[in-house]
KEBAVO-259264 format. One record per residue (C-alpha): residue number from 1; x, y, z. Coordinates in pm, 1 decimal. Layout:
# residues N
 resi        X        Y        Z
  NUM        X        Y        Z
...
END
This chain:
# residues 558
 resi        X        Y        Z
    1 -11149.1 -11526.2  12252.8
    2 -10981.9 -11421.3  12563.8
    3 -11254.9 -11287.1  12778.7
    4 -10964.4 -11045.9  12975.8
    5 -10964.3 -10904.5  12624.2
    6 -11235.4 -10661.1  12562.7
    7 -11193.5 -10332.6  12436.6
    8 -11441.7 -10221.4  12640.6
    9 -11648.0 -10347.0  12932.2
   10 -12031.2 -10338.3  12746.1
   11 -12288.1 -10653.5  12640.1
   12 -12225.2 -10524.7  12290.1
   13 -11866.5 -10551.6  12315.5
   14 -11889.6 -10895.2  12423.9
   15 -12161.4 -10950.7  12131.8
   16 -11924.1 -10796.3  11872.4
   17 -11601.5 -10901.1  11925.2
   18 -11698.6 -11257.8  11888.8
   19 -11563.4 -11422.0  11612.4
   20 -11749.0 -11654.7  11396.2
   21 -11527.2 -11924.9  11442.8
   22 -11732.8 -12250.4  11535.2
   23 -12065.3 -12099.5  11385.9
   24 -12223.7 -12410.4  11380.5
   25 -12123.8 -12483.0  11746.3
   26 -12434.9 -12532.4  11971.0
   27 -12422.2 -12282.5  12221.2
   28 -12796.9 -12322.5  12390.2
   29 -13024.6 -12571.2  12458.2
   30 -13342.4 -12625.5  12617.7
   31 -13646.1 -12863.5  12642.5
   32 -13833.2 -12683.5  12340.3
   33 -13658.4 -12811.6  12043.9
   34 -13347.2 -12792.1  11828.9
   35 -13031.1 -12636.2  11999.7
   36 -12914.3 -12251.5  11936.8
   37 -12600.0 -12212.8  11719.6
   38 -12371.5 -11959.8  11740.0
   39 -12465.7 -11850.7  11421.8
   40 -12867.0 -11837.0  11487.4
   41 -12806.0 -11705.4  11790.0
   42 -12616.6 -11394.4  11620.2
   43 -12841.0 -11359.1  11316.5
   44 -13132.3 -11337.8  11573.8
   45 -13037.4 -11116.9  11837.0
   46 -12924.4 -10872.6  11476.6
   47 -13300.8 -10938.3  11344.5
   48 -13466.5 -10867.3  11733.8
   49 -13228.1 -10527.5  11750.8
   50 -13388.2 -10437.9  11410.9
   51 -13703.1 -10519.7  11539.8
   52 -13652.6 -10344.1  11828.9
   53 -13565.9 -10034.9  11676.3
   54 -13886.8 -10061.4  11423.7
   55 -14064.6 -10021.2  11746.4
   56 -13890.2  -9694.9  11840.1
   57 -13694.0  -9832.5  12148.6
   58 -13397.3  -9614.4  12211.8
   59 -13131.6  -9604.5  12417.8
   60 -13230.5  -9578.0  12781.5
   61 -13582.7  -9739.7  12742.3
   62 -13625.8 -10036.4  12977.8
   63 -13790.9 -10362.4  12865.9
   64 -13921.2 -10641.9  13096.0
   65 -13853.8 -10991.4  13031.0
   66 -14074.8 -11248.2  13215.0
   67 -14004.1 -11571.5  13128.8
   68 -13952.6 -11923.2  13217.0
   69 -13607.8 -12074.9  13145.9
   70 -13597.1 -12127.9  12761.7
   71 -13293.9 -12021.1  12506.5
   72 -13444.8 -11708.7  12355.5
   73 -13431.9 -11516.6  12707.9
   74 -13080.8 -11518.9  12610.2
   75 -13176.9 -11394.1  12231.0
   76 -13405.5 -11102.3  12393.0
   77 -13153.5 -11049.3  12684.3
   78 -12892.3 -10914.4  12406.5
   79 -13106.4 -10740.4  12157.1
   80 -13196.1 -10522.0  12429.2
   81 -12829.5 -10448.7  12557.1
   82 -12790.0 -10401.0  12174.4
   83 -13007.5 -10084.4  12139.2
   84 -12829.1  -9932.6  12437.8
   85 -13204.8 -10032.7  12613.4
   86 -13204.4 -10122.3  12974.7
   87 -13313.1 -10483.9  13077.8
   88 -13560.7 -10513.6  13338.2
   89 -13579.8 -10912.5  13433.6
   90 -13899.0 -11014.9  13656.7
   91 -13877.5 -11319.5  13895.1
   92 -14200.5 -11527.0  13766.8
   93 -14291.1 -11606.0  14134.2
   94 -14380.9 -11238.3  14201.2
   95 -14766.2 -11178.1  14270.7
   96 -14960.2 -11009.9  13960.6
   97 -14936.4 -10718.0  14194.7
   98 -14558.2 -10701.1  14201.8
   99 -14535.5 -10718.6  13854.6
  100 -14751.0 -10442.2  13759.7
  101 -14610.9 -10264.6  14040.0
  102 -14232.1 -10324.6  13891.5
  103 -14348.4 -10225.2  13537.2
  104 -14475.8  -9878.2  13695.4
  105 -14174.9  -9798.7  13871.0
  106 -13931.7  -9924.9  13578.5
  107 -14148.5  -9732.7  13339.3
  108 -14111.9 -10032.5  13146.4
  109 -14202.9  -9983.7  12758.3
  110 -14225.4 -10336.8  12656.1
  111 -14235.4 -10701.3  12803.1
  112 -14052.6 -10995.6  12657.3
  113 -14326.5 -11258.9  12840.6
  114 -14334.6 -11654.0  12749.6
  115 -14644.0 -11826.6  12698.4
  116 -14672.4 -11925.4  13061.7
  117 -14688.4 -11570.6  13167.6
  118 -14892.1 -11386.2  12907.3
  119 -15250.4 -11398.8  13094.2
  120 -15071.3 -11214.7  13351.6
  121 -14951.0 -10941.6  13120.1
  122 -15239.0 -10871.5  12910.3
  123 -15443.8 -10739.6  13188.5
  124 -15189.3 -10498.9  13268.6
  125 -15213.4 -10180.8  13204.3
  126 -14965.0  -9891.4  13289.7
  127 -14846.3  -9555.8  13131.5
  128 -14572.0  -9660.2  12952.1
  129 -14594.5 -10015.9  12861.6
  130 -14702.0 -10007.2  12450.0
  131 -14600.2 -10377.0  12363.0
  132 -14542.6 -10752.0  12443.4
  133 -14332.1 -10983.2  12271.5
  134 -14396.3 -11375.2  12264.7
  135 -14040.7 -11490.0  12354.5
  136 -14112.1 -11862.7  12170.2
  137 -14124.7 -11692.0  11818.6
  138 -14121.3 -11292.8  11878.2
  139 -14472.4 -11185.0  11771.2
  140 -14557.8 -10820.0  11852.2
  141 -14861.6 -10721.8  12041.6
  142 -14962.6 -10414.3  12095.1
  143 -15109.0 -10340.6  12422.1
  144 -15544.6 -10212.7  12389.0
  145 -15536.7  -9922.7  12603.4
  146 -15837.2  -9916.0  12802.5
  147 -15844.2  -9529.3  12765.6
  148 -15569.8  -9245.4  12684.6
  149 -15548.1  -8964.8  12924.6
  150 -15604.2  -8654.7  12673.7
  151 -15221.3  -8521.2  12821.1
  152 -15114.2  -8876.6  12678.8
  153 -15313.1  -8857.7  12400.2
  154 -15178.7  -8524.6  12255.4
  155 -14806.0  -8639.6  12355.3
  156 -14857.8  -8940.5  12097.7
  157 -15009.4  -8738.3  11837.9
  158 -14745.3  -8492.9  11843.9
  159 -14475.7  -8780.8  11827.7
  160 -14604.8  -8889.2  11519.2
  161 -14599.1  -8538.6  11377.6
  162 -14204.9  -8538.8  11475.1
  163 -14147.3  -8885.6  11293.8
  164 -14334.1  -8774.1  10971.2
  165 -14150.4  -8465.8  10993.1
  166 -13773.4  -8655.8  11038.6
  167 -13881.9  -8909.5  10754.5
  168 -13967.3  -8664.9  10524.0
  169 -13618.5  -8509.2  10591.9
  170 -13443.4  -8819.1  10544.8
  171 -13366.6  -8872.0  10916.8
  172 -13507.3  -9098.3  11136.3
  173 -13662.9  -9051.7  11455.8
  174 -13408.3  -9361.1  11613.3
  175 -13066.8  -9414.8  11539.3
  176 -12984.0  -9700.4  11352.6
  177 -12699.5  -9750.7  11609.6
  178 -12650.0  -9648.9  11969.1
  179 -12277.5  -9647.4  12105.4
  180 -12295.5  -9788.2  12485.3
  181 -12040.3  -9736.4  12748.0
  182 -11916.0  -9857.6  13083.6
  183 -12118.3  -9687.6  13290.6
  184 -12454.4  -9715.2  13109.7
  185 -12712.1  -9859.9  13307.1
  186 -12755.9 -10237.1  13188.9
  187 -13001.1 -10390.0  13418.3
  188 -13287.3 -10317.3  13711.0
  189 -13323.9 -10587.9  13915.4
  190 -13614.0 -10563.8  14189.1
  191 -13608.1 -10853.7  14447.3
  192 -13795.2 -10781.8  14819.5
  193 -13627.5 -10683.6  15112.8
  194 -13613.9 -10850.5  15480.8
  195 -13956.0 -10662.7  15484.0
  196 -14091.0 -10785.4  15195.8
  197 -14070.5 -10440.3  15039.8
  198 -13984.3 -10424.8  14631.1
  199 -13595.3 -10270.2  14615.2
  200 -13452.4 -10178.9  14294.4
  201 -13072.5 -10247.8  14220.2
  202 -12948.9 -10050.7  13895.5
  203 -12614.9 -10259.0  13740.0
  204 -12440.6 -10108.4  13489.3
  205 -12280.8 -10241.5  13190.2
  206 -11934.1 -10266.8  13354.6
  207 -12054.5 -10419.6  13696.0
  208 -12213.1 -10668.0  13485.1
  209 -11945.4 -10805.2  13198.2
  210 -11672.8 -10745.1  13521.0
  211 -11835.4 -11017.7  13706.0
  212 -11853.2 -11245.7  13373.7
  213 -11522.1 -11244.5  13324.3
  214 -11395.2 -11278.2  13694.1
  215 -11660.4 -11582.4  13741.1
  216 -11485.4 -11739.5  13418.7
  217 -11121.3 -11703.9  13576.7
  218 -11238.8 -11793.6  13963.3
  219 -11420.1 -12144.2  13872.4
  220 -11233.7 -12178.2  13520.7
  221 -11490.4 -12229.7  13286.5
  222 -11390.1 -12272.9  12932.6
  223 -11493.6 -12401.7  12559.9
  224 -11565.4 -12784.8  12727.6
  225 -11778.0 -12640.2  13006.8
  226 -12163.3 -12746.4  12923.9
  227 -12389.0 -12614.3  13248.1
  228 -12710.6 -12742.6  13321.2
  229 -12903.5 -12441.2  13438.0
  230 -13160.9 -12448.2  13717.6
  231 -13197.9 -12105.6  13849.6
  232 -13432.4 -11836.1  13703.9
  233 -13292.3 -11658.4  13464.2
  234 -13419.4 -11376.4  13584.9
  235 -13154.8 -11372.8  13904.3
  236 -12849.4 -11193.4  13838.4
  237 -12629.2 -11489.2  13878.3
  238 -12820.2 -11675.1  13662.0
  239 -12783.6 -11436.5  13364.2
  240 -12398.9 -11385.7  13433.2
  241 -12297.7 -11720.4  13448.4
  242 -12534.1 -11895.1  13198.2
  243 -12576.1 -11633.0  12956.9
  244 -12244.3 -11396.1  12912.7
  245 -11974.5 -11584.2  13091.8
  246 -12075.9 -11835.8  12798.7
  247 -12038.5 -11610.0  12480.5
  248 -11636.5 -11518.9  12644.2
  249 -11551.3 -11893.4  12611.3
  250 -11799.6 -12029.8  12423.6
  251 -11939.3 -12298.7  12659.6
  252 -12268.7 -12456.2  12595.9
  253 -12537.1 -12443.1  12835.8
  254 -12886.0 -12620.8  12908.2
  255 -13212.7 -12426.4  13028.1
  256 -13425.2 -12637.4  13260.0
  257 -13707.2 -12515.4  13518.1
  258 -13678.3 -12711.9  13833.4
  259 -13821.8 -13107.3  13772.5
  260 -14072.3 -13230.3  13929.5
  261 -13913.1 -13547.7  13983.4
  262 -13572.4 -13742.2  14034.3
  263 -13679.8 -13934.7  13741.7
  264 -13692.0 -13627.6  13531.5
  265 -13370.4 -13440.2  13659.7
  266 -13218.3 -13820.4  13537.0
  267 -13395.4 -13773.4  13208.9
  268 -13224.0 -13468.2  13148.2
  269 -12863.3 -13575.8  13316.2
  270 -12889.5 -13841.5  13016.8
  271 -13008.9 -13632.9  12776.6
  272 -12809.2 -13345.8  12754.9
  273 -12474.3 -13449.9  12972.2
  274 -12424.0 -13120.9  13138.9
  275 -12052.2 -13141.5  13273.1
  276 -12136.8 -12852.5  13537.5
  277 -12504.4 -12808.2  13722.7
  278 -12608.5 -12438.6  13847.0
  279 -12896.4 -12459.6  14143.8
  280 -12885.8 -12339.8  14462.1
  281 -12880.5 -12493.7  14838.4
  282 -13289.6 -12553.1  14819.5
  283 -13247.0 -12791.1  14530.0
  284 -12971.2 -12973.6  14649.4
  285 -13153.5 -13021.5  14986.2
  286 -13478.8 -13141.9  14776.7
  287 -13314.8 -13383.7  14591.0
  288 -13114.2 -13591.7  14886.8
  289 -13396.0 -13627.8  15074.4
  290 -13588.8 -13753.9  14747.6
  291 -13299.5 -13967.1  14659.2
  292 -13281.4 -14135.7  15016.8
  293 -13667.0 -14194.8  15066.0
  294 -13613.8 -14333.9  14678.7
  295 -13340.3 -14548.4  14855.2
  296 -13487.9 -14649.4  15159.9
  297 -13825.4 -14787.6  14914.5
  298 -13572.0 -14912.0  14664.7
  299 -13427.1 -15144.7  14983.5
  300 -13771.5 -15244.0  15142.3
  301 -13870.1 -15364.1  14730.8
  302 -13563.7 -15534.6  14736.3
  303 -13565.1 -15710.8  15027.9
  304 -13931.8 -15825.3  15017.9
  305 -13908.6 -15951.0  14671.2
  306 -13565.4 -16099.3  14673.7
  307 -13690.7 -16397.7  14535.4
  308 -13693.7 -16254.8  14231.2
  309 -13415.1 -16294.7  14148.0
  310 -13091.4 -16085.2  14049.7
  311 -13176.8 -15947.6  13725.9
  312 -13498.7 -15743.6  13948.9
  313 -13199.0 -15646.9  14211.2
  314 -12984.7 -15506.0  13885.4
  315 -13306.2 -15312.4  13775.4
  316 -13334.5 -15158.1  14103.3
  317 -13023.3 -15073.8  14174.8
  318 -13002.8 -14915.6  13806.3
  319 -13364.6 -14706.0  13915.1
  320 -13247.8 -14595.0  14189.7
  321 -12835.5 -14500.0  14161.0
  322 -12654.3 -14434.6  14502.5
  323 -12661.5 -14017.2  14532.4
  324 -12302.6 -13975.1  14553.4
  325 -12285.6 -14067.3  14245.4
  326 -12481.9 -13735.3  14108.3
  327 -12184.3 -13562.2  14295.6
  328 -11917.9 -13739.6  14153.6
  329 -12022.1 -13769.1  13805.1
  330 -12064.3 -13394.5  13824.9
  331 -11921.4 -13035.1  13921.0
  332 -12161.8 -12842.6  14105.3
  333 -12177.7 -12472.6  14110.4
  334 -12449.0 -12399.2  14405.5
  335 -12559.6 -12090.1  14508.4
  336 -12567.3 -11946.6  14884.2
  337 -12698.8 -11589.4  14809.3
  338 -13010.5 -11659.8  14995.5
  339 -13030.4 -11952.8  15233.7
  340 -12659.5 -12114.8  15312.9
  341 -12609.8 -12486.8  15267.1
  342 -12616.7 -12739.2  15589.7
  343 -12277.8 -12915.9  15751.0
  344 -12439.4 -13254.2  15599.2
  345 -12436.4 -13083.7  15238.3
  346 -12097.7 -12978.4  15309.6
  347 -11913.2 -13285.7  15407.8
  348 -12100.4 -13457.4  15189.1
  349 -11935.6 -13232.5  14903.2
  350 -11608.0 -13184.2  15061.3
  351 -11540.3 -13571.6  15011.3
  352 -11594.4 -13575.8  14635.4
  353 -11306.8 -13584.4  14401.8
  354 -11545.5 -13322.5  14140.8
  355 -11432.4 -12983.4  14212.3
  356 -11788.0 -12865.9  14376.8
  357 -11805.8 -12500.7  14448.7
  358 -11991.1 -12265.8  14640.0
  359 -12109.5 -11904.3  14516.9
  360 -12230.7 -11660.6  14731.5
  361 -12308.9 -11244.7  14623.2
  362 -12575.4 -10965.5  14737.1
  363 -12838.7 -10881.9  14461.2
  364 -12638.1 -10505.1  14500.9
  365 -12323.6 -10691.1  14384.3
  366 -12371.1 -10840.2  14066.4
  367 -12551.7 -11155.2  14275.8
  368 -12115.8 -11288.4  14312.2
  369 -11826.6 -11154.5  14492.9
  370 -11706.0 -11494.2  14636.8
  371 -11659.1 -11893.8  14523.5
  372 -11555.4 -12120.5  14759.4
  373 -11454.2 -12504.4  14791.6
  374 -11727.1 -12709.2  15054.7
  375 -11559.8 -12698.4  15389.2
  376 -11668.7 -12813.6  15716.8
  377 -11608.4 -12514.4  15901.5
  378 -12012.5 -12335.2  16104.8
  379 -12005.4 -12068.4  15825.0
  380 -12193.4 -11894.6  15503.7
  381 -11912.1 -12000.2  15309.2
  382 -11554.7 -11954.9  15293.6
  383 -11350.2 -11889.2  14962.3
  384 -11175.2 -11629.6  14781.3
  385 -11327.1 -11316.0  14659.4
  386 -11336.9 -11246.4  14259.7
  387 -11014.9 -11138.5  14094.6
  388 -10953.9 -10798.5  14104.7
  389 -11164.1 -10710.3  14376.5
  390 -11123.9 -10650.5  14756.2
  391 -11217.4 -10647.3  15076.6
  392 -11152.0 -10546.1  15477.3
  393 -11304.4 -10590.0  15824.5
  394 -11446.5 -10356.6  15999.1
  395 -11506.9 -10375.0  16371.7
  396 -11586.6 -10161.2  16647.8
  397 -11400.2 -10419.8  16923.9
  398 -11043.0 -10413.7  16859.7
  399 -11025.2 -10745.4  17045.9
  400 -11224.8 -10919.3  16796.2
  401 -11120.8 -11123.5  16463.7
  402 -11447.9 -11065.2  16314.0
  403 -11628.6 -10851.7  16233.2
  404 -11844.8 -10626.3  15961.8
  405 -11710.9 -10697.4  15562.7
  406 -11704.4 -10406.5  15319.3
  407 -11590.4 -10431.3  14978.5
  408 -11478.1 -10265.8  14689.4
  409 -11480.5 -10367.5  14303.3
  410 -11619.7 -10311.3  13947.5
  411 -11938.5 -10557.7  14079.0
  412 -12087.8 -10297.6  14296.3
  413 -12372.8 -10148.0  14186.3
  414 -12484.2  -9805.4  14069.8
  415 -12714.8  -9754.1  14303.7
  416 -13107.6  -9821.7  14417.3
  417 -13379.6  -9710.4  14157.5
  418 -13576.1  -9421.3  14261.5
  419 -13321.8  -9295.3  14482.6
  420 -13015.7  -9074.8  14493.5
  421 -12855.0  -9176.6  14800.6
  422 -12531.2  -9287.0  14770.8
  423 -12410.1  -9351.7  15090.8
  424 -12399.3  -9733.6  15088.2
  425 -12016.4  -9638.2  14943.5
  426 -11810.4  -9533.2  15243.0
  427 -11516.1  -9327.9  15275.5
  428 -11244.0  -9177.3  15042.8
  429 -11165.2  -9542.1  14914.8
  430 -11545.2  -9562.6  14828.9
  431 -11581.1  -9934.8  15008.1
  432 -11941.7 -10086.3  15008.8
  433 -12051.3 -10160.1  15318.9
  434 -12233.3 -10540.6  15288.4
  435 -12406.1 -10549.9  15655.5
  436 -12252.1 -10881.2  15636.1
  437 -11998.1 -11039.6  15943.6
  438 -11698.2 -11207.2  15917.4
  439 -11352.6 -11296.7  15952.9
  440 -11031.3 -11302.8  15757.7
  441 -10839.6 -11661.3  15754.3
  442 -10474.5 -11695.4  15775.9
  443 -10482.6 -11771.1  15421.0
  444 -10632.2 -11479.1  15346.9
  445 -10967.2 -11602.7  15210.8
  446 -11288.4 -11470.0  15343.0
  447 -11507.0 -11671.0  15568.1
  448 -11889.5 -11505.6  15581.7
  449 -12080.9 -11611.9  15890.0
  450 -12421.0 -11445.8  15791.8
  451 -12611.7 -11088.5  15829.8
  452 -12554.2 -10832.6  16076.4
  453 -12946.3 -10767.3  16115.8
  454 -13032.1 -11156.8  16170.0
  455 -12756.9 -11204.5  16482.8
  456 -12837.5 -11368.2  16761.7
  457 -12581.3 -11201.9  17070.0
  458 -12580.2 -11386.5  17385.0
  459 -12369.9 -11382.6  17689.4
  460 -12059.5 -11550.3  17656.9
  461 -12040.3 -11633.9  17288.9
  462 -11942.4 -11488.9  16967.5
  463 -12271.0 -11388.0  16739.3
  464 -12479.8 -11684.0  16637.8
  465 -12670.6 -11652.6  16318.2
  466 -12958.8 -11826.5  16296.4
  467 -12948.1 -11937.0  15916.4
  468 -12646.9 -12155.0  15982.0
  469 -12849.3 -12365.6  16205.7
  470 -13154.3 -12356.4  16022.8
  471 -12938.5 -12540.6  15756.7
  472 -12872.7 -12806.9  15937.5
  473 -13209.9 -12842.8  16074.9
  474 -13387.2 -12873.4  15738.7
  475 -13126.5 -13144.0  15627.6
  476 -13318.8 -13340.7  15858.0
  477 -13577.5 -13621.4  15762.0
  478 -13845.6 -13477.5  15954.0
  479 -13776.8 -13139.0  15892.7
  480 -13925.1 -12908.2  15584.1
  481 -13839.0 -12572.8  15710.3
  482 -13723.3 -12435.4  16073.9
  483 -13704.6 -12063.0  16194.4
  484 -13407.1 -12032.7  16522.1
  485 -13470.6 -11659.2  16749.0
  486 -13391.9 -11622.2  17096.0
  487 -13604.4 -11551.2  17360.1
  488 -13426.5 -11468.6  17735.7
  489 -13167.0 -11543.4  17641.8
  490 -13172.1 -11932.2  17483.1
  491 -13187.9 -12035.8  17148.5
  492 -13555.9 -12207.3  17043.3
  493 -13617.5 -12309.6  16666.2
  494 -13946.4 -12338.7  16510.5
  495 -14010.6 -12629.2  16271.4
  496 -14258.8 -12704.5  15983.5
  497 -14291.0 -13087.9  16020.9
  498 -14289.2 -13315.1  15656.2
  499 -14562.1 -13519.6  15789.1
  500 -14463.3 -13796.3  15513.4
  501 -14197.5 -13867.0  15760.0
  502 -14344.8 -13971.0  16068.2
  503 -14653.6 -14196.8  16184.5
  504 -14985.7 -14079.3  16255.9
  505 -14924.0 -14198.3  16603.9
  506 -14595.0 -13960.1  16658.0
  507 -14829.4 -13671.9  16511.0
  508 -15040.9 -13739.4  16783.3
  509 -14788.0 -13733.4  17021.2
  510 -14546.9 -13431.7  16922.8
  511 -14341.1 -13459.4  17224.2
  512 -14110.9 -13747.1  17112.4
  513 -14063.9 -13565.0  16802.1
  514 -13960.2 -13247.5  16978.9
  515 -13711.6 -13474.2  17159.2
  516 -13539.1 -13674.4  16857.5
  517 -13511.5 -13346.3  16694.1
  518 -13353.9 -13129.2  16931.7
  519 -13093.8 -13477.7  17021.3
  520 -13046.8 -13488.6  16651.6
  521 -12941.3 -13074.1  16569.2
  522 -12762.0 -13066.8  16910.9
  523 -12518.1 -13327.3  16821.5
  524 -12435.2 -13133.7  16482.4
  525 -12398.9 -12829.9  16600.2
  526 -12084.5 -12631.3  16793.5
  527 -12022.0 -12710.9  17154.2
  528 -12098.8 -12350.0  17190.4
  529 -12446.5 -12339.4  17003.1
  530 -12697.6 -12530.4  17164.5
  531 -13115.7 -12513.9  17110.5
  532 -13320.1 -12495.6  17405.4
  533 -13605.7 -12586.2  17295.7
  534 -13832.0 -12779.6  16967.9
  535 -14153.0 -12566.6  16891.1
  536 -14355.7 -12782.7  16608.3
  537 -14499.6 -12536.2  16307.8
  538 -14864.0 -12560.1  16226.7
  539 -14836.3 -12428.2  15890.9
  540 -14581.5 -12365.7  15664.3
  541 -14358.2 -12005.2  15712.7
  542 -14445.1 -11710.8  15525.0
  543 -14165.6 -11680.4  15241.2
  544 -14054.2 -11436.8  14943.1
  545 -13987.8 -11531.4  14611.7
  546 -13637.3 -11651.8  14724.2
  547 -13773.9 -11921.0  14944.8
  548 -13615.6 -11707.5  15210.3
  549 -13846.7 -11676.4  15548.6
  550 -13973.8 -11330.7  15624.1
  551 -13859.7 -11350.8  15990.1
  552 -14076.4 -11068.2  16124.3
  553 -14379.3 -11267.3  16047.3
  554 -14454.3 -11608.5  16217.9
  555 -14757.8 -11782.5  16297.5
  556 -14904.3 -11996.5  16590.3
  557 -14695.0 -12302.7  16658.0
  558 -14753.7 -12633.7  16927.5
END
């Protein structure tokens, strides 16, 4: 079907309106078993909805799904859009604490929880919540309430007075249909702020489908496209790109957690030949420097046992394949919503033939607003925004080409949960202000330099943001994660050593290391952005469930 095509801009629209053409197709896959059809994967989200509605959810009620990546989050996903129910995903790397705490505030009724996760669920309890579902094969179970306020108590009584009541009747107490519009809320996401504090974003039916079928036009996915999915599902890019965008074109797609190994991510390369891979910056950053300390072991092997002969060199060689060739063989979609990728990354990317590109979004805008091809230019990223979207700068120095972005489209969110303010939507042409800061190209594509609340403003020099050059840093060997902040007025970067990388006699000496490091970053960086100073990391930073550092905390460092 023509995903530009919809009637209307709803999960169920999407759901309904697809033919059964191709019913045998595959459409999902993971490392549980046999492959999803289109045709099981329609009967099943049908038998779910009916299950759902068995259970008395109704339009409105919100149900959790905490889950590693695994096809029937996609099955759940759309049996809840189908009873007009809101869909609460959970990040697994929350605490237990977070969890409960999201289930509170959500008022969550039920949990869709894989088997990973359910010792974490069955020892919560909160007001609402009545029932868990096992997402491997959809068992109910009820959740044992310790003990029922007597306000509750009577509440529950007199509902199943009203249902007896309605049955006998001839009505029932739920609809065996619930009609679901635009601007129905689809989705609570809750992801921490710079604090750390848990922020609700509510997305509504439209901002999410909108972003689905503008992610399908900007990086032209269609019926060949087969992604390889390593992002939680839970994260709103995630969901749109490897979950709807799918059912408009009928791509196939691949649910993996992040290996655990180079051999394993080549395991399931051969396995499943993905022609696109969704990750993010951390992965990509994880797996070069695993594939050159693979390389640089590979070449010691090779040269101490050469002898051998060159049937062992073949063998090697096959092990151990240059990691261009992961690049090449391959179009990478990589996300830069939460850390942005290193100048190493980029012209690494930039000189593929594969048509790599980067995605970047805020959690309030449907996690995408922008894709853009790798360039080489000190930036966040710099591409086009979405179709059928737009954007200005806005700046306080009229002598300035940058400055802050706002933006205005169907991807920008309702609003917070728990909170009424909507002044995040400026003016008469109701623009969203991002906090973000950057500059229109000649071109007219959008280059994003990084957050207003993380600049770095010194004398003589546009803002510096301290992300970019943590990028580069942790591209390098020695380096596992850096933190850059000024102090009167020079730039000094923190860094968490990778100990595997140096001898015990540099440890003991952390000087030299200081030294090669701050050469090293220096010679990346802009004439105009130059560190100070090398402070060595005792420990590793204090992050959130993004990976992202919380900046306002940092600990002792050498």
């Amino acid at each position: 079907m023509n995903p530009n095509q919809l009637d209307r801009l709803t999960l169920p629209a999407i759901f309904e309106y697809n033919s059964s053409k191709d019913a045998a197709r595959p459409i999902f896959f993971d490392l549980n078993g046999q492959p999803l059809t289109f045709a099981i994967f329609y009967n099943r989200v049908e038998l779910l909805s009916e299950m759902l509605t068995k259970q008395e959810i109704k339009k409105g009620d919100r149900i959790a799904i905490l889950s590693d990546n695994i096809a029937n989050w996609a099955i759940a996903y759309f049996a809840i859009a189908s009873r007009g129910a809101v869909a609460v995903p959970i990040i697994s790397e929350f605490s237990d604490d977070e969890v409960e705490n999201i289930l509170k505030r959500t008022e969550a009724v039920s949990v869709f929880v894989s088997q990973t996760q359910i010792p974490r669920i069955s020892k919560i309890q909160t007001k609402h919540l009545r029932f868990f579902v096992h997402l491997e094969n959809f068992k109910i179970e009820k959740i044992k309430k310790s003990k029922e306020p007597v306000p509750e108590l009577i509440e529950r009584e007199f509902g199943k007075i009203k249902k007896a009541t309605l049955g006998f009747m001839g009505r029932s107490s739920v609809g065996e249909s619930e009609t679901v519009d635009e601007e129905d809320l689809a989705q609570i996401f809750y992801f921490p702020d710079e604090s750390g504090q848990l922020k609700g974003v509510r997305l509504s039916q439209k901002n999410i489908v909108f972003t689905s079928q503008s992610a399908v036009r900007s990086l032209d996915l269609n019926s060949n496209t087969k992604i390889m999915v390593l992002l939680p599902l839970a994260s709103t890019l995630a969901c749109t790109l490897s979950i709807i965008a799918p059912l408009l074109v009928r791509s196939q797609v691949v649910f993996v957690n992040p290996p655990d190994s180079t051999e394993t991510f080549n395991q399931w390369l051969r396995q499943f030949k993905p022609t696109h891979i969704l990750t993010d910056v951390n992965f990509i950053n994880w797996l070069n420097k695993s594939l050159s300390a693979s390389a640089q072991s590979s070449s010691i092997i090779k040269n101490s046992l050469r002898f051998v002969g060159r049937l062992f060199n073949r063998f090697l060689k096959k092990e151990a394949p240059p990691e261009n060739k992961l690049f090449e063989n391959y179009r990478w979609l990589i996300s830069t919503n939460f850390n942005p990728p290193g100048q190493k990354l980029k012209t690494l990317l930039k000189k593929q033939s594969a048509d790599h590109r980067f995605l970047f979004g805020l959690i309030e805008t449907s996690s995408l607003f922008i894709t853009g091809k790798p360039t080489t230019s000190f930036s966040w990223i710099e591409g086009d925004l979405l179709p059928n979207s737009d954007f200005k700068i806005v700046t306080e120095d009229l002598s300035a080409d940058y400055g802050e972005i706002w933006l205005k489209g169907n991807m920008i969110m309702q609003g917070y949960d728990h909170s009424a303010d909507k002044t995040f939507m400026i003016g008469e042409d109701r623009f969203f202000r991002t906090g973000l800061i950057g500059r229109q190209e000649e071109d007219g594509s959008l280059q994003i330099w990084g957050s207003k609340a993380n600049q770095i403003n010194l004398e003589m020099s546009n803002p510096i943001f301290p992300e970019l050059i943590e990028a580069s840093l942790n591209e390098l060997p020695t380096v596992k994660e850096s933190l850059v902040y000024s102090e009167n007025g020079q730039l000094i970067a923190r860094v968490y050593i990778d100990a595997n990388t140096v001898s015990a006699e540099e440890l003991n000496r952390p000087q030299k290391i200081k030294e090669r490091i701050l050469k090293q970053i220096n010679d990346e960086l802009p004439e105009d952005v130059r560190i100070s100073d090398i402070l060595i990391q005792e420990s590793p930073f204090e992050k959130n469930v993004f990976k992202q550092i919380i900046r306002r905390k940092q600990t002792p460092c050498i």
